[in-house]
MIVO-481923 format. One record per residue: residue number from 1; residue in one letter; x, y, z of N, C-alpha, C, O in turn. Coordinates in steps of 0.1 Angstrom, whole numbers, plus 5000, padded with zeros to 4 digits. Example, Ala and Ser with C-alpha at 12.3 -4.5 7.8 and 13.67 -1.06 7.14 Angstrom:
// MIVO-481923
NODE    nr   rest     nu     nv     nw    cau    cav    caw     cu     cv     cw     ou     ov     ow
NODE     1      A   5132   4943   5078   5123   4955   5078   5132   4967   5078   5142   4967   5085
NODE     2      S   5128   4978   5071   5137   4989   5071   5129   5000   5079   5134   5011   5080
***
This chain:
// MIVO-481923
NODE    nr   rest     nu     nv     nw    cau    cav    caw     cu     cv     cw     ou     ov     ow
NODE     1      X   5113   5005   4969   5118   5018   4965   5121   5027   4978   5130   5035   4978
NODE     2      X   5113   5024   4986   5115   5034   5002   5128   5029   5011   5134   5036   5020
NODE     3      X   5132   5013   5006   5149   5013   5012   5156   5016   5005   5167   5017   5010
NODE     4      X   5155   5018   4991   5166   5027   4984   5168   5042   4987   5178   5049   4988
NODE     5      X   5158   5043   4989   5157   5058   4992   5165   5061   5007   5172   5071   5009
NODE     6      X   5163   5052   5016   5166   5053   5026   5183   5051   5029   5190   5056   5038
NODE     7      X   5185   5040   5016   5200   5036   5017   5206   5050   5013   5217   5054   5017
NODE     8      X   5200   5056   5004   5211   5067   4996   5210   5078   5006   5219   5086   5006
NODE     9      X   5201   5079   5015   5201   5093   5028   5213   5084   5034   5223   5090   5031
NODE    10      X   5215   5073   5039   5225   5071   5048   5239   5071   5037   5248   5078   5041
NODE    11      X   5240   5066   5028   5253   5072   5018   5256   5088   5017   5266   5094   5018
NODE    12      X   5248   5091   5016   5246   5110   5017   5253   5112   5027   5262   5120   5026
NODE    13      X   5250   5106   5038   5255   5110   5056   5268   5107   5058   5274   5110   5068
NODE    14      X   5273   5099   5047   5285   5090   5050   5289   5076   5059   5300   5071   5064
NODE    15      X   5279   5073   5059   5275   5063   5065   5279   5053   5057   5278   5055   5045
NODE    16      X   5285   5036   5063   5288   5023   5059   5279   5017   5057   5269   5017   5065
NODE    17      X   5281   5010   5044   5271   5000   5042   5263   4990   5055   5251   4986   5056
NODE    18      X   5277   4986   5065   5270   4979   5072   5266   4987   5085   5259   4982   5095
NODE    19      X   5269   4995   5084   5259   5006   5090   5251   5009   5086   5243   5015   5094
NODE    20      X   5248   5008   5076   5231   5014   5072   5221   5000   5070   5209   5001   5071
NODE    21      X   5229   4988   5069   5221   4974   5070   5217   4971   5084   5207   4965   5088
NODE    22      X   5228   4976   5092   5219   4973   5108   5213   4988   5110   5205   4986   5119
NODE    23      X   5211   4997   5107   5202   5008   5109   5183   5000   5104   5171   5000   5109
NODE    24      X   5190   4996   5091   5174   4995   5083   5168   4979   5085   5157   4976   5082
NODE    25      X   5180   4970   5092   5172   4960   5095   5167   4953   5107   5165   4941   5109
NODE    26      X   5167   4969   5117   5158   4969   5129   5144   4971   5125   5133   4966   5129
NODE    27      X   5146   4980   5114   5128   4987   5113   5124   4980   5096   5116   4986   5090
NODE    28      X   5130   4969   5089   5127   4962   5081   5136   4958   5070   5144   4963   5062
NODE    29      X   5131   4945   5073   5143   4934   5065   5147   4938   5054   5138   4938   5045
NODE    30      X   5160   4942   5052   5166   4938   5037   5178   4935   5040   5184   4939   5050
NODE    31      X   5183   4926   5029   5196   4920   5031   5205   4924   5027   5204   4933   5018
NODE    32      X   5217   4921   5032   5229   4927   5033   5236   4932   5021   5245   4941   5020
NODE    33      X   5231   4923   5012   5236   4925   4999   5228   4931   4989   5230   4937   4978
NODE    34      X   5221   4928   4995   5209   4949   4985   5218   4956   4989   5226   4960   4981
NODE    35      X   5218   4959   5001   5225   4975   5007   5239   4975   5000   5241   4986   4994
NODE    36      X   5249   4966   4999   5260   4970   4990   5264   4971   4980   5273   4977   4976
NODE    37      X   5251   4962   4974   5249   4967   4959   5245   4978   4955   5249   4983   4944
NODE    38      X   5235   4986   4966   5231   5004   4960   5240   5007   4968   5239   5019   4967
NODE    39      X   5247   5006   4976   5261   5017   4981   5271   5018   4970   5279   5027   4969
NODE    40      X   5270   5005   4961   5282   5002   4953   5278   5016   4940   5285   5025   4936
NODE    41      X   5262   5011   4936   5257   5020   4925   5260   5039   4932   5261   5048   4924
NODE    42      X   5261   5041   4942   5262   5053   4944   5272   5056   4944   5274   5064   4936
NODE    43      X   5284   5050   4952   5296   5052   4946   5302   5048   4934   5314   5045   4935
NODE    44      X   5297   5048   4919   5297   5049   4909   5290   5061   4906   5297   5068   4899
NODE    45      X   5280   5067   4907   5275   5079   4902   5261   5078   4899   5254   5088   4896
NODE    46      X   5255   5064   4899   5241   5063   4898   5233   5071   4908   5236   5067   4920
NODE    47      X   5226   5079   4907   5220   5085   4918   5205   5084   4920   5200   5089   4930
NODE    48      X   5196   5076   4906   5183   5074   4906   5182   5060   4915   5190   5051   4915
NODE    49      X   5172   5061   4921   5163   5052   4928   5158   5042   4927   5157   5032   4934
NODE    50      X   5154   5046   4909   5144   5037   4899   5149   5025   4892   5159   5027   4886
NODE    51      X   5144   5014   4891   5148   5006   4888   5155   5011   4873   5154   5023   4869
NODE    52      X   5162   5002   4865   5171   5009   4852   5159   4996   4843   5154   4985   4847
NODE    53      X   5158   5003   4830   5155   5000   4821   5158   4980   4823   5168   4976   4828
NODE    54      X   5147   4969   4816   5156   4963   4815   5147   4952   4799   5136   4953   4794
NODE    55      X   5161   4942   4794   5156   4939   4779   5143   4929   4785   5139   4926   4796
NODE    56      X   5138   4926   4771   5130   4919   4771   5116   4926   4765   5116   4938   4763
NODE    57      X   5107   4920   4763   5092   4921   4758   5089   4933   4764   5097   4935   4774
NODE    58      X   5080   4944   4762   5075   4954   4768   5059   4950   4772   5053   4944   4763
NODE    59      X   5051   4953   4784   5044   4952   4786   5030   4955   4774   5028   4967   4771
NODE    60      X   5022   4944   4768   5014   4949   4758   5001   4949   4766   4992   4956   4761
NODE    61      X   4996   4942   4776   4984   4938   4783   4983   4958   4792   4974   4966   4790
NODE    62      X   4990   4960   4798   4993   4967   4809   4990   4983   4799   4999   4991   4800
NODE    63      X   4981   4983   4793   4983   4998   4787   4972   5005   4793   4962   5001   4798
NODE    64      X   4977   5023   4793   4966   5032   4796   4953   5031   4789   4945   5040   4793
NODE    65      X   4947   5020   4778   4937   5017   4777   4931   5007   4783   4920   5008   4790
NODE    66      X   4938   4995   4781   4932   4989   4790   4927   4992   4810   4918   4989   4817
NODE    67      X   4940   4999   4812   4934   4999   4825   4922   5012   4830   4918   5013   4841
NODE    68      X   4919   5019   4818   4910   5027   4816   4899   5017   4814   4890   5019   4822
NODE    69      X   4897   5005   4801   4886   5001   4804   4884   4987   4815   4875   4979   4815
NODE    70      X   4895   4989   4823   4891   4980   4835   4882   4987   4847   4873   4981   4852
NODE    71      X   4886   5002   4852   4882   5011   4858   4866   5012   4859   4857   5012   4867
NODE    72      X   4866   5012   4841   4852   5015   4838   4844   5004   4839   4831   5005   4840
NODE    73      X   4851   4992   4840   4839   4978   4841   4837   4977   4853   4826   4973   4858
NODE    74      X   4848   4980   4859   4844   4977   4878   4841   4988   4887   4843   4988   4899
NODE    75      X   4836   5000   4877   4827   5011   4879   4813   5008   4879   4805   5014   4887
NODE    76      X   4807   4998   4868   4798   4996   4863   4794   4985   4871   4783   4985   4876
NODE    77      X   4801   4977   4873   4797   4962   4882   4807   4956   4888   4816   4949   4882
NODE    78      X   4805   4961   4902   4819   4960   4911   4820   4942   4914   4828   4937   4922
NODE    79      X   4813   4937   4909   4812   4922   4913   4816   4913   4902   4810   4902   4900
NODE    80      X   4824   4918   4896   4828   4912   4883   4843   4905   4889   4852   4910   4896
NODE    81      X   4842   4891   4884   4853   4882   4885   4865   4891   4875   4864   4899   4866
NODE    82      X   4879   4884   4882   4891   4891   4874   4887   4876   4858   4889   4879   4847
NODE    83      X   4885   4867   4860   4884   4859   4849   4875   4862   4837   4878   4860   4825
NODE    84      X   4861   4870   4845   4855   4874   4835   4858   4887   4825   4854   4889   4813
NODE    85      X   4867   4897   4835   4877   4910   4831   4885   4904   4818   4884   4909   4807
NODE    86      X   4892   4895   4821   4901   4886   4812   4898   4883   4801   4904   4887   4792
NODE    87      X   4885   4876   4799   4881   4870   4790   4873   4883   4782   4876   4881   4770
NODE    88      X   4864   4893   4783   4864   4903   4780   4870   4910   4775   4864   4917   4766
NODE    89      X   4883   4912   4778   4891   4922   4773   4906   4914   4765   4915   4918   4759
NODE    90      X   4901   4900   4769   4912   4895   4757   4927   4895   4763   4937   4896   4755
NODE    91      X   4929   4894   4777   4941   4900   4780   4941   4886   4793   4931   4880   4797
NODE    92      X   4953   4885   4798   4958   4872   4808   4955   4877   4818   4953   4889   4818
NODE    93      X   4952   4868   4831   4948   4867   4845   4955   4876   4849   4949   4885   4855
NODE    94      X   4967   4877   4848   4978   4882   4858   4981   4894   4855   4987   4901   4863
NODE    95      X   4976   4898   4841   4975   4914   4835   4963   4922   4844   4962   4933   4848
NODE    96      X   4958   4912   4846   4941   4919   4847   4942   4919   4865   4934   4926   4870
NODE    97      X   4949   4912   4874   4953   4916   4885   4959   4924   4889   4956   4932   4898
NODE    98      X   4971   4923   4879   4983   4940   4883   4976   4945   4880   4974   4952   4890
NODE    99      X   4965   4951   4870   4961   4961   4871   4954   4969   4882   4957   4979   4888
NODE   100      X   4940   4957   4884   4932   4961   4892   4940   4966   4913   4935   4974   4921
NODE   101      X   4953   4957   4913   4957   4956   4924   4972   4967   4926   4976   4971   4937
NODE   102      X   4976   4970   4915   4988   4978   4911   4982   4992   4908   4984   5001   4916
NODE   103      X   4975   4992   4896   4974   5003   4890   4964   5009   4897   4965   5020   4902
NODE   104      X   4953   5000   4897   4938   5009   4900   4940   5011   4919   4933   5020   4925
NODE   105      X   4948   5003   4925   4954   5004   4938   4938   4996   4948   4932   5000   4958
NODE   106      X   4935   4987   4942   4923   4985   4944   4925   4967   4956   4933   4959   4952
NODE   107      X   4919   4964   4968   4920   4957   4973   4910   4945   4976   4898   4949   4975
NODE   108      X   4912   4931   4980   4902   4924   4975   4894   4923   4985   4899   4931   4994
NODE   109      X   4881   4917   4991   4878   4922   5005   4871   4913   5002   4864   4917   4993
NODE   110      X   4865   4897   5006   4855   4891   5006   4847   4890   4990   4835   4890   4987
NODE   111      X   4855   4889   4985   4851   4887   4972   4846   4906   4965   4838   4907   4956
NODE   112      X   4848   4913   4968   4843   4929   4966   4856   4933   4964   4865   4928   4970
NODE   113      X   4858   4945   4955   4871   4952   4953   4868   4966   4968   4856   4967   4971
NODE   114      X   4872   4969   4970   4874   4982   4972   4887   4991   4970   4898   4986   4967
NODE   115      X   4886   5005   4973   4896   5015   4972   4907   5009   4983   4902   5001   4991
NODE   116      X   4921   5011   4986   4929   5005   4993   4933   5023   4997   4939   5028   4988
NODE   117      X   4931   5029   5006   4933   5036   5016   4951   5034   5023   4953   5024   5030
NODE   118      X   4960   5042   5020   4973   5042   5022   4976   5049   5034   4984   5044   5043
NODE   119      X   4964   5067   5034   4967   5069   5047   4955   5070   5054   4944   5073   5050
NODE   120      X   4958   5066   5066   4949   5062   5077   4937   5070   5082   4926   5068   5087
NODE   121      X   4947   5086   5077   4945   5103   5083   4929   5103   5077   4918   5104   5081
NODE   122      X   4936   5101   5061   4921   5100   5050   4906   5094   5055   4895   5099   5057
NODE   123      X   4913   5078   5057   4898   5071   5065   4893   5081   5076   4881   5085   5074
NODE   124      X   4897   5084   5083   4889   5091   5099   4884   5103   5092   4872   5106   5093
NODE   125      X   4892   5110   5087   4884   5122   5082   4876   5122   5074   4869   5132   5071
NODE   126      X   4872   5105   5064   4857   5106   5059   4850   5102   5069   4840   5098   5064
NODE   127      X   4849   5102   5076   4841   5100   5091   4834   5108   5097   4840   5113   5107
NODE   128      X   4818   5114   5093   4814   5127   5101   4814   5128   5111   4808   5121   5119
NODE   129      X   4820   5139   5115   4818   5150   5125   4809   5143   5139   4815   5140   5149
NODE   130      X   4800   5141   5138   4786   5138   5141   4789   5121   5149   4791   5116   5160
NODE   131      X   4789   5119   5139   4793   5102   5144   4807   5101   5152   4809   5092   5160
NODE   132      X   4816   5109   5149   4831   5105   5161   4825   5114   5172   4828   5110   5184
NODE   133      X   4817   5125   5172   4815   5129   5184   4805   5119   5194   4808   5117   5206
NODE   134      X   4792   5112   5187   4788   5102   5190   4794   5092   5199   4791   5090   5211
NODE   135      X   4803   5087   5189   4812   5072   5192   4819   5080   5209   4818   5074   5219
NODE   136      X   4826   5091   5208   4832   5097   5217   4820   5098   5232   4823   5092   5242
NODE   137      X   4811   5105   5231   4799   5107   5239   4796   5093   5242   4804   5089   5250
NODE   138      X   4789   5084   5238   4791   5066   5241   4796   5061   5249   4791   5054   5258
NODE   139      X   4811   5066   5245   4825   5059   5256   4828   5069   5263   4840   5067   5267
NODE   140      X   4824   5078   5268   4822   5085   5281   4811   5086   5290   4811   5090   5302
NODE   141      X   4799   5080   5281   4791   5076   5293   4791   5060   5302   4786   5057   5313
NODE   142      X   4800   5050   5289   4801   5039   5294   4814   5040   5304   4820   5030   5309
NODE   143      X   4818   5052   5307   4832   5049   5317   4827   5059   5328   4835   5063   5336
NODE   144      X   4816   5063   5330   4810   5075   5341   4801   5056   5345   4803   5053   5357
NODE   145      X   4794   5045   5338   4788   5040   5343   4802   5030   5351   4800   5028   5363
NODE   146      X   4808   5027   5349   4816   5016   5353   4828   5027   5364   4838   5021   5365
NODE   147      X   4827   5039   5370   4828   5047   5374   4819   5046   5388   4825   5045   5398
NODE   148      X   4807   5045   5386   4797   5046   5394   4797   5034   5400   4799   5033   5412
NODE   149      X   4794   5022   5392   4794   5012   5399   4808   5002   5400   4809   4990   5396
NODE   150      X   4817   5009   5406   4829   5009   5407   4837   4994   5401   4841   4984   5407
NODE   151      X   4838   4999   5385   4842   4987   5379   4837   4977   5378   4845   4968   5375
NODE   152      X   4822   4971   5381   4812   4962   5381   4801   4964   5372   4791   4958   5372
NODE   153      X   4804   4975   5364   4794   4975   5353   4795   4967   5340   4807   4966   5336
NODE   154      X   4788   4964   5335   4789   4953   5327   4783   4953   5311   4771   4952   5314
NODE   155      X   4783   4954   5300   4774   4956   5291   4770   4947   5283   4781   4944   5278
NODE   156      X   4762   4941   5279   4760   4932   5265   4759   4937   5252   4758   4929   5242
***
């Protein structure tokens, strides 16, 4: 969604298709023929980003209930297998992944889910006060010691 977005600023700009394919596939691959295909959709008049509606079955696994009572089971016992989620809730492997991995934004870590953290800013700033000043105070006294003994200090 963020190279679409990107393709339609450079159509905005007036910018060529294959101008905006070597713009965007210095800083990440997409192929040549995405970009002409949403240059093509913009000069027709499509101007949404979002994927278009498409046929077929509608998601019945993937509902605001269920992933409400996914939330709540790996609220309850974060050490719960996605197979045992599955079988529980009556719904397929792959339902019960997108959720936990799509919806709940949740990441896998040595067998433990945790929260998946997007911006970076967030993690440091749950980080007290106290302890970055710490960590800081540490690594200024380990550089006054290797300072002193001019680059022959050494630590275990």
């Amino acid at each position: 969604m963020e190279q679409r977005v990107n393709i339609k600023f450079c159509f905005k700009l007036g910018r060529t298709a294959t101008e905006t394919h070597e713009i965007l596939v210095k800083v990440d691959a997409v192929s040549k023929k995405c970009v002409f295909e949403w240059f093509k959709r913009f000069r027709d008049g499509k101007e949404d980003v979002k994927d278009e509606p498409r046929s077929g079955r509608p998601p019945t696994s993937t509902t605001p209930d269920n992933i409400e009572q996914v939330r709540r089971m790996l609220a309850d016992d974060r050490r719960l297998y996605l197979r045992m989620i599955a079988e529980e809730l009556k719904i397929n492997l792959e339902s019960v992944s997108n959720i936990i991995y799509e919806h709940l934004q949740k990441l896998k870590k040595r067998s433990t889910l945790f929260r998946h953290y997007s911006d970076p800013a967030t993690v440091l700033r749950a980080i007290p006060k106290e302890e970055f000043a710490d960590g800081f105070q540490q690594l200024y006294n380990r550089c006054q010691k290797c300072i002193v003994t001019n680059g022959d200090y050494f630590e275990c």
